[in-house]
N, C-alpha and C positions, 0 to 999 in steps of 0.2 A: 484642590491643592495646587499649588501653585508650582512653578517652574523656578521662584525668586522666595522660596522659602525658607526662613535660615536652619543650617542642617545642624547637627549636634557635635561635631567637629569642625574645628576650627579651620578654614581653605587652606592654609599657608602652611600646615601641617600636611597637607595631603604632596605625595612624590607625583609627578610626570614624568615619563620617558617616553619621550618619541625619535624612534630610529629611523634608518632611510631613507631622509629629505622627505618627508610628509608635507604635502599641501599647508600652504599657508594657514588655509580654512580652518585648518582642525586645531593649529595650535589659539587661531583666533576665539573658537568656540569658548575654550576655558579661561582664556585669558579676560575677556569679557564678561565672565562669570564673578572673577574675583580670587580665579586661583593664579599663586605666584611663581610658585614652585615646580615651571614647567622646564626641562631639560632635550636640546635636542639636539640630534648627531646625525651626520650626514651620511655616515655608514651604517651596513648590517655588524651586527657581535657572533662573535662564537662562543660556543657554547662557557667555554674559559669565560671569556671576558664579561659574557652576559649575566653569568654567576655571581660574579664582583660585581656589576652593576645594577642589580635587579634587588638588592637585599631589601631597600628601605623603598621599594615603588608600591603604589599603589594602585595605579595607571599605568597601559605599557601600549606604544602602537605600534606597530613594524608593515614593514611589507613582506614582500615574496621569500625575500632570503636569509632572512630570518629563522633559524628553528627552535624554538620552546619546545627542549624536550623534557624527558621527568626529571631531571639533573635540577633543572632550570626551575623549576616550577617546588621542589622542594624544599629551594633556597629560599625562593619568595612569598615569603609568612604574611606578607601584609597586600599581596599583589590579591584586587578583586574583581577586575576584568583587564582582558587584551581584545586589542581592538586589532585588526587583521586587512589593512589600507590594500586594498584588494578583492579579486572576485574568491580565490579559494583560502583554506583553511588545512592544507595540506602542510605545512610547515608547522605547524601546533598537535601536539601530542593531544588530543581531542579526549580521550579516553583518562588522561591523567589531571588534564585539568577539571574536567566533569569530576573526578571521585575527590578533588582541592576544591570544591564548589569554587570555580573560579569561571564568570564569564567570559564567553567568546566570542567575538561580530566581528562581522564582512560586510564587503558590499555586494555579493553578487549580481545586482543589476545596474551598478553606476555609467558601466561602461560599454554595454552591449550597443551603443549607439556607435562606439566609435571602431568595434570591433567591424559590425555588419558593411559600414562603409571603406571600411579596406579591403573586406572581403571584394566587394564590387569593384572596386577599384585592383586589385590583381587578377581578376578575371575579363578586366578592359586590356591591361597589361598584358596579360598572358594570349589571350585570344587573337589579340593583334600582332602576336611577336616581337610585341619592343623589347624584352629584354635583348635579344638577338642583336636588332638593328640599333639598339644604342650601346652595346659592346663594338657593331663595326664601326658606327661614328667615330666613338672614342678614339679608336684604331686609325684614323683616317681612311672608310673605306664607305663609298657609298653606295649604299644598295639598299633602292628605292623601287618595289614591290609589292602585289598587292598578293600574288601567289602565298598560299597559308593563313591570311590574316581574314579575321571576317569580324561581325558586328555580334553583339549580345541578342539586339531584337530579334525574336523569335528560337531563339535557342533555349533547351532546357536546362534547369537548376537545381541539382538534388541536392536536398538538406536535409544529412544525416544527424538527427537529434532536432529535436523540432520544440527548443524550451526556449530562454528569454531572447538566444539570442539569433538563434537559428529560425523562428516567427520573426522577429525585426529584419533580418535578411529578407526573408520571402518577400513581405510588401514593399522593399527599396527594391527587387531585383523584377516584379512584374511592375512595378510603378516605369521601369525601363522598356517592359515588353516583354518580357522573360517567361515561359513556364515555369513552373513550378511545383516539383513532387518531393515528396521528404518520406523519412523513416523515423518513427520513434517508440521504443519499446514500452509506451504508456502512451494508452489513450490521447489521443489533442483534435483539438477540433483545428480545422484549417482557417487559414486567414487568407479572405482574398479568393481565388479558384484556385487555390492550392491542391495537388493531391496527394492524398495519402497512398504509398504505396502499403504491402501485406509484406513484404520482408525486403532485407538489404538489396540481395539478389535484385529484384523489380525492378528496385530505383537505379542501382549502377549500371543496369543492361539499356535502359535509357536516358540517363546522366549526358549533357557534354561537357558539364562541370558537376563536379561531385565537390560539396563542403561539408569539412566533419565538424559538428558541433555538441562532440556529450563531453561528460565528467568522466574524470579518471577511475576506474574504476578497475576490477578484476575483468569482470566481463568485460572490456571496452581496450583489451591490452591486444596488442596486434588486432586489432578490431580489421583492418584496412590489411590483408595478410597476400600473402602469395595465391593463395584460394581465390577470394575475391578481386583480389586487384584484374584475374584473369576475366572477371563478369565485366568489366568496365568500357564502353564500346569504345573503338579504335580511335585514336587522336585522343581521346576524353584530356579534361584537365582537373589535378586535384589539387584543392586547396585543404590545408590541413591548419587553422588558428584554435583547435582545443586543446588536446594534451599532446607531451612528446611521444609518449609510448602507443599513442594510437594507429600509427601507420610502420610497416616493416622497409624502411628508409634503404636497408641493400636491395632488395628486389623492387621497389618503386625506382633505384637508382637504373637498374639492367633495362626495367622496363622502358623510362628515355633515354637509355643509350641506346634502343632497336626500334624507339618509335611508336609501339603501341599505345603509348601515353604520350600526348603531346606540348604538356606541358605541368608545372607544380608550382604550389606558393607555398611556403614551410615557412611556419614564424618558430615553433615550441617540438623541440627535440629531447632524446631522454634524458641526453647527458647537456648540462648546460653554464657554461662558465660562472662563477660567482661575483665576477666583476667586470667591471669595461676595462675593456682593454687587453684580457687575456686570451688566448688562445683558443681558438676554435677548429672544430672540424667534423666533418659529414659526409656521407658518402656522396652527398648531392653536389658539393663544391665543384664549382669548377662546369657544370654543367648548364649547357644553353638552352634559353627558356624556363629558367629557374628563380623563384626569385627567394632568394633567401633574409628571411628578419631575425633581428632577432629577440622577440618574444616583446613585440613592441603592439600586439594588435589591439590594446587598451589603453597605452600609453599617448595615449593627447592630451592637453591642458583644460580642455574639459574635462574628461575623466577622473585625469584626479582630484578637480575642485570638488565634482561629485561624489567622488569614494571620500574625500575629505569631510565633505558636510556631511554624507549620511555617518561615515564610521561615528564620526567623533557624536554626533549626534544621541548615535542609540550609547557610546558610552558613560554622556552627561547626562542621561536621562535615567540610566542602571546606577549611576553615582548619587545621583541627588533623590531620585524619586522611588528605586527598585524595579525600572519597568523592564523587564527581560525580554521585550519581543526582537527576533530576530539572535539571539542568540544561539549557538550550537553547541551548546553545555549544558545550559541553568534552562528549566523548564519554560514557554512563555509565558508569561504574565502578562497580561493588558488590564492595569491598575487606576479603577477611578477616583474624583476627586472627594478627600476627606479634610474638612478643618477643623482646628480645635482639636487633634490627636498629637498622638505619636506615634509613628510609624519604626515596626522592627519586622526585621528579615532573620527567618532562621533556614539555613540551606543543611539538610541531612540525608543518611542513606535510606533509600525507598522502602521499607520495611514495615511490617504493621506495627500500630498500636505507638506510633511517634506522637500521630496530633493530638491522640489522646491525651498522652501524655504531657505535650505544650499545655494546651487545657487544664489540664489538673495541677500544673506548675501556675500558671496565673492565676490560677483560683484562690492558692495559697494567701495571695496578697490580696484576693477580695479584689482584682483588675476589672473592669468593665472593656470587653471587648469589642466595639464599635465596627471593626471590617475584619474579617480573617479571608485572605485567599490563598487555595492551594492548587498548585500544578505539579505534575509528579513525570518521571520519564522512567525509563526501567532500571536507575541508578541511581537518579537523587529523587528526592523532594523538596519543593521551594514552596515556603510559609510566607506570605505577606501577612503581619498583625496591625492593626489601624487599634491603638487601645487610648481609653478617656484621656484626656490630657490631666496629668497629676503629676506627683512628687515619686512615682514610682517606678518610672520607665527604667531606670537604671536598676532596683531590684530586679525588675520584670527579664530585662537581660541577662543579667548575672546566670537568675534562676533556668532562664533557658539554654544556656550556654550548659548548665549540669545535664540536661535531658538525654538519655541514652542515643546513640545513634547519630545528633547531631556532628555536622564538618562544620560550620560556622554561622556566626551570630555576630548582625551589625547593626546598631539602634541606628537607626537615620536621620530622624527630627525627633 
């Protein structure tokens, strides 16, 4: 099956909406396909306005500040995937668009490249004390010192969460000379002479930079708490580029006002402005040897060419062919090639006695079934049908669309 295969709607029919200045690449993707009807805005929507604007999409891409909540996703009858120009999926109502059989993609590894060398690069900063000495600059004051500044080689690296991006650290931070020990509450093998430490504790009592690198989770909320932060040897420095809620920012602040910490990089805090330009504030402000971002530790021109071409990727591929891998909704699918069909998607709730039932609905018309694939998660079911090429595919729909338990039914080619 082909990627240039003509599909059973018409392109120019199909909506686009892509929000928050997306990478060139993704609108190029579909644009070069032959779809016309792409739409895009430089801004995130709220919820109001996304309501009005989501009615007739069928394609939606946003980034970070965006949120698809059930409001949103109710309105949108014809919406069949969102594509999510980023590493997380925390801004989408996850649970409401699975029960709308409506897919959902990320990137979550487009950017781990860009994230792991800033990390290195504020730990050059930080070590060295330039934040300090280029506030006295600034100031007219010069003071040229080597008292407190030292070198990365031979210092240790603890990396707390040890998955895409916190391993891509590791081998940029000993490729410098760096030790190397991490924590992570799943199994990982190490890369490089890495060590695995046995719990947090381990690593932070011999850390002189500690980098937290997990997902937001419940467990992972003050992860970095007044408890811990007291294991962390003296001077230590943290870098925190995962979530805001991971580290307890009032007591990491008291802790470099007295010095037991000697330093912090903060990019991702809990509470976080919605736009440039507005207002900010942290208990960290204002403090020396501090460097504060904000929430830019993926944001290079690489990255998002990257989150550009995979997002839009896996969503031209879910459009044109039904291939669901990568998705956080729709079961995966990894779907081979079939010629001479027609290919239909029926997406229902996980319940028994559904496939039978497709089954006994095409049977009616005497179909020949040529591929059926199913994948199932503890909420939907996803039906790929590959059935003979005929004059039927459009009964064959219909009839499936009656089948008990089905959420939606889309002929494809």
């Amino acid at each position: 099956m082909s990627q240039d295969k003509n599909t059973s709607y018409a392109k120019d029919k199909i909506n686009i909406l892509f929000l928050e200045n997306l990478s060139d690449k993704a609108i190029q993707r579909f644009s070069d396909a032959g779809y016309t009807n792409i739409k895009c805005m430089p801004q995130a929507l709220n919820e109001d306005e996304l309501i009005r604007a989501i009615k007739d999409v069928h394609i939606l891409g946003i980034r970070s500040k965006t949120n698809i909540t059930t409001r949103v996703l109710d309105t949108a009858k014809r919406l069949q995937a969102v594509g999510c120009f980023c590493i997380g999926t925390n801004q989408v109502d996850l649970t409401a668009a699975t029960q709308a059989g409506i897919a959902v993609f990320n990137a979550p590894y487009s950017n781990t490249r860009s994230v792991a060398e800033l990390v290195i690069g504020a730990a050059i900063m930080l070590i060295r004390r330039i934040p300090e000495k280029n506030k006295a600059a600034h100031e007219g004051i010069w003071n040229k010192e080597a008292k407190g500044s030292h070198e990365l080689r031979g210092k240790t690296l603890g990396i707390v969460g040890y998955g895409n991006i916190g391993s891509q650290l590791s081998v940029l931070a000993e490729a410098i000379g760096m030790k190397v020990v991490y924590f992570d509450t799943d199994t990982k093998l190490p890369l490089g002479n890495a060590e695995c430490k046995k719990s947090l504790k381990d690593l932070l009592q011999v850390a002189d930079i500690v980098s937290i690198h997990v997902p937001d989770l419940a467990s992972t909320k003050n992860l970095i708490n007044k408890t811990n932060l007291k294991y962390f040897k003296k001077g230590a420095i943290l870098i925190n580029y995962a979530r805001g809620e991971v580290v307890d920012l009032n007591v990491l602040s008291e802790l470099l006002k007295g010095g037991a910490i000697s330093g912090a990089a903060i990019d991702v805090f809990p509470i976080e402005p919605e736009q440039n330009g507005a207002a900010f504030s942290s208990p960290l402000c204002g403090l020396p040897n501090v460097l504060l971002t904000p929430h830019i530790g993926g944001s290079t021109e690489e990255a998002q060419q990257n989150i550009g071409i995979d997002v839009s990727n896996k969503l031209f591929s879910f459009l044109e062919t039904g291939l669901s891998e990568g998705s956080k909704t729709i079961p995966e699918l990894r779907l081979p090639a079939q010629e001479n069909t027609h290919r239909i998607l029926h997406i229902h709730n996980n319940v028994p006695g559904v496939l039978s039932a497709i089954n006994t609905a095409l049977s009616q018309l005497k179909v020949n079934i040529v591929g059926q694939y199913l994948k199932t998660n503890d909420k939907i079911g996803y039906v790929v049908l590959d059935i003979e090429s005929n004059k039927l595919s459009k009964q064959a729909e219909k009839l499936l669309k009656e089948v008990k338990e089905t959420i939606r039914v889309r002929l494809l080619y």
